[in-house]
SEDREN-862691 format. One record per residue (C-alpha): residue number from 1; chain; y, z, x. Coordinates in nm, 2 decimals. Layout:
<nodes>
[NUM, "A", [Y, Z, X]],
...
</nodes>
This chain:
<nodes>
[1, "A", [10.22, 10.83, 7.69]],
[2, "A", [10.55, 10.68, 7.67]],
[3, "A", [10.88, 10.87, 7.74]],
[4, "A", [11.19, 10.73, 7.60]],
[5, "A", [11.44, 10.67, 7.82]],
[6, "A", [11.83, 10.55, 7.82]],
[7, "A", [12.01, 10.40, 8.07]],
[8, "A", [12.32, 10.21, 8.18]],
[9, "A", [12.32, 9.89, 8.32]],
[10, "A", [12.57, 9.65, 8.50]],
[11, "A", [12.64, 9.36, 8.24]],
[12, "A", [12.56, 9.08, 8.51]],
[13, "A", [12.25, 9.22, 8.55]],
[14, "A", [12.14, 9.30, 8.16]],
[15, "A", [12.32, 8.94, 8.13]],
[16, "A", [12.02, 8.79, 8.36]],
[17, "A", [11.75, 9.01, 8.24]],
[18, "A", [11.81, 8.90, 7.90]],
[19, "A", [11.77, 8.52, 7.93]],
[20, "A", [11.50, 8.56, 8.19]],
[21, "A", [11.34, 8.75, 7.88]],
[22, "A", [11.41, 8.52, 7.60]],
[23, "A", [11.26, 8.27, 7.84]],
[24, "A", [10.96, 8.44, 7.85]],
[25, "A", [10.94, 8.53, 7.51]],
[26, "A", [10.88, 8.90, 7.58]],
[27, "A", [11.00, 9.21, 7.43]],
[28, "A", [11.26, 9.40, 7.59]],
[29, "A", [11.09, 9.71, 7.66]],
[30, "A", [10.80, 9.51, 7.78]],
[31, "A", [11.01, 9.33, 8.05]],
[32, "A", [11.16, 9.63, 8.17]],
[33, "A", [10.83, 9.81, 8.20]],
[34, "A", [10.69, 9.53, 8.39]],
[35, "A", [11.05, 9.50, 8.63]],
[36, "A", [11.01, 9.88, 8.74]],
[37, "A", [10.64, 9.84, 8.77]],
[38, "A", [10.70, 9.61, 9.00]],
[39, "A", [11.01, 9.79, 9.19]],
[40, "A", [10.73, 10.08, 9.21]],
[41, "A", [10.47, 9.86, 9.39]],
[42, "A", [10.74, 9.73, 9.60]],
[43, "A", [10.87, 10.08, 9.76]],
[44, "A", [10.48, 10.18, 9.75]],
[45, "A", [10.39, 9.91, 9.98]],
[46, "A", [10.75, 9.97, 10.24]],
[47, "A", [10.69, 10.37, 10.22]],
[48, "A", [10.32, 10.29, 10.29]],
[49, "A", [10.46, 10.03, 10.59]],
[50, "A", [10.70, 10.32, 10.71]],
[51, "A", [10.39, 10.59, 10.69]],
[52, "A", [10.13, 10.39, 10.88]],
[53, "A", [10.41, 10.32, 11.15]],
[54, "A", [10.47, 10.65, 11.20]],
[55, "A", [10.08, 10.75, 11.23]],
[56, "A", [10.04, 10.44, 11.46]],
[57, "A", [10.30, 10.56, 11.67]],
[58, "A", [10.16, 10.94, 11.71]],
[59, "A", [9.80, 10.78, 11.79]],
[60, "A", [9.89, 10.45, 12.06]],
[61, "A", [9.90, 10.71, 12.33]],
[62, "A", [9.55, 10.80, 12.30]],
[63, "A", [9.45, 10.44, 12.18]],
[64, "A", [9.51, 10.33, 12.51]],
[65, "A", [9.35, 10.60, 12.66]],
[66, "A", [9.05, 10.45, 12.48]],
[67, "A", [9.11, 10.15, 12.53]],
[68, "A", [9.10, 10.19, 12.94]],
[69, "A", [8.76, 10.37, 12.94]],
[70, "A", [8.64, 10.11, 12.74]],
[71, "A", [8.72, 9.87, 13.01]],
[72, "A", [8.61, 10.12, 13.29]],
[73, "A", [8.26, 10.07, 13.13]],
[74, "A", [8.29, 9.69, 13.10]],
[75, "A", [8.39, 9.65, 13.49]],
[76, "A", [8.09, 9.88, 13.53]],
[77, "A", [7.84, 9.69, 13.31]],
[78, "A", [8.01, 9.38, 13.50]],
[79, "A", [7.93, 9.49, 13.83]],
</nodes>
């Protein structure tokens, strides 16, 4: 379903999204779906790259942890 929308923009940047449109030879509404369509994906991916930061963060206490038994039982394979 589409929802209408109206919106202001500065007139450098309608200026520029204009003849990048005409270039293309695509509707207006079409361009500007696919421009915030790909603003979305954009903060998707950085908002992703913040969450799994954070996670990493709370868990690389206990990875470590993990880490050092594994090597515990290499040395004692080893020896």
């Amino acid at each position: 379903m589409s929802k209408a929308l109206s919106l202001k923009l500065k007139a450098a940047v309608f200026r520029e999204a204009e003849q990048i449109r005409r270039r293309r030879g695509r509707p207006r509404n079409t361009y500007f779906n696919e421009a915030i369509e790909v603003y979305n994906k954009l903060w998707r991916r950085k908002l992703l790259k913040k969450a799994l930061a954070e996670e990493s963060a709370l868990v690389a206490g206990d990875s470590m942890e993990v880490l050092h038994a594994f090597e515990m039982i290499e040395d004692d394979l080893i020896d």
